[in-house]
C-alpha positions in Angstrom: 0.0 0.0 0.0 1.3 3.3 -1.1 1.1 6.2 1.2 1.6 10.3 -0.2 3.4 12.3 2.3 2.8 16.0 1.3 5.1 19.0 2.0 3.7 22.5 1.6 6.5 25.1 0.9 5.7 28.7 -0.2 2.4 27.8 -1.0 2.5 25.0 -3.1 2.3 21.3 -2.4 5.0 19.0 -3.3 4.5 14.9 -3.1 6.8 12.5 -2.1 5.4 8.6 -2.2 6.6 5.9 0.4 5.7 2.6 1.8 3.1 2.2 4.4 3.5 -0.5 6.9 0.5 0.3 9.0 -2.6 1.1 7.6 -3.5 3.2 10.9 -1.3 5.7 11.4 -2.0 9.4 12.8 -1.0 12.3 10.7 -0.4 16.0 12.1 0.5 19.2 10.2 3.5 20.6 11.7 5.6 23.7 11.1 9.2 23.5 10.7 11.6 26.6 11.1 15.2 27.5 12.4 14.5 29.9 15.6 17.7 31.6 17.5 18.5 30.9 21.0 18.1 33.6 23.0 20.5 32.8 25.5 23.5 32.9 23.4 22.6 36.4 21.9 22.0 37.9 25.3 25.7 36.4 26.6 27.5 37.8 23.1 25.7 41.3 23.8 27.0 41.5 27.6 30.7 40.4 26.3 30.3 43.3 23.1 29.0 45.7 26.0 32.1 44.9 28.0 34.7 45.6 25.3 33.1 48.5 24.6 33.4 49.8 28.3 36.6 48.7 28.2 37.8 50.6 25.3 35.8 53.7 26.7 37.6 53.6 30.3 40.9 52.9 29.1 41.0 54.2 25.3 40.6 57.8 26.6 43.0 60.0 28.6 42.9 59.9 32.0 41.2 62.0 34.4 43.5 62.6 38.1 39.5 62.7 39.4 38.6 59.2 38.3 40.3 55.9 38.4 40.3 54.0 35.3 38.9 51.1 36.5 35.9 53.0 38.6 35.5 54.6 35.1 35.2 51.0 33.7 32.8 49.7 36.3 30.3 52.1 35.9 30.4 51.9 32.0 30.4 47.9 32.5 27.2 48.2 34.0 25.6 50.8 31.5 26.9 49.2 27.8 26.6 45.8 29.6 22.8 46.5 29.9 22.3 47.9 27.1 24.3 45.1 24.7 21.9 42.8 25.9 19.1 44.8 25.4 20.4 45.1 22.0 21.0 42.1 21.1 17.8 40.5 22.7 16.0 42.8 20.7 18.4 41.7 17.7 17.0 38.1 18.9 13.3 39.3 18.3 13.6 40.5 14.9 15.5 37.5 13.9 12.9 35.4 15.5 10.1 37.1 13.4 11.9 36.7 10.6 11.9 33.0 10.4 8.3 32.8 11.5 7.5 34.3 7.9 10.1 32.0 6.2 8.6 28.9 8.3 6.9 25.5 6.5 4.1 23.3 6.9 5.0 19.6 6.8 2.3 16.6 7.3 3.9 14.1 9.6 2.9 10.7 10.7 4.2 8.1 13.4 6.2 5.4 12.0 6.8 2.4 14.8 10.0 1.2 15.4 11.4 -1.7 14.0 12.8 -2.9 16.7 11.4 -3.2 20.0 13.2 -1.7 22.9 11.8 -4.6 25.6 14.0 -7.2 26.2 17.3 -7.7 28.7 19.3 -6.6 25.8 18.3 -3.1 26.2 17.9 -2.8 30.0 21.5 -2.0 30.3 21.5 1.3 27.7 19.6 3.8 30.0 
């Protein structure tokens, strides 16, 4: 028995045929899409807000009122913040973007060929 799988991308439907083992199997609509991490954007922004204080507190000639690295503290904290407001917001907009660009995809449970009961297998978890 021959089963369609159909893939929707950018509006139009593409078929790909296969073999169906099990007349009874669910299918779901899905959507696929590449999202960023938001995590990793945040951290980078932090470390770009740090070399920036770092080149605004020591880049710059001194001042006898200031120490250099009180200088850097306090412009630590402020590019710190806003690097990772930055790049969260940077995050956002790239997140958007691949919502637009994301695809539709029916899916459908295949079972597994081989069974994962027996004392064979009790020793992989």
């Amino acid at each position: 028995m021959a089963l369609t799988v159909t893939w929707v991308r950018n509006g139009t439907l593409e078929d790909m045929a296969s073999e169906d083992t099990t007349p009874n199997t669910a299918r779901r609509e899905i959507t696929v899409r590449r999202a960023p991490k938001f995590v990793p954007f945040m951290i980078l922004g932090a470390v770009v807000g740090a070399i920036v204080a770092a080149i605004i507190a020591y880049g710059r000639p001194a001042d006898p009122a200031f120490d250099a690295s009180t200088v850097f503290g306090f412009f630590l904290i402020v590019c710190a913040g806003g690097g990772v407001i930055l790049f969260s917001v940077l995050a956002l907009v790239l997140d958007r973007v691949s919502v637009k660009r994301s695809e539709r995809a029916l899916v459908e449970a295949v079972p597994d060929s081989v069974p994962d009961e027996g004392p064979e297998n009790d020793d992989v978890r």
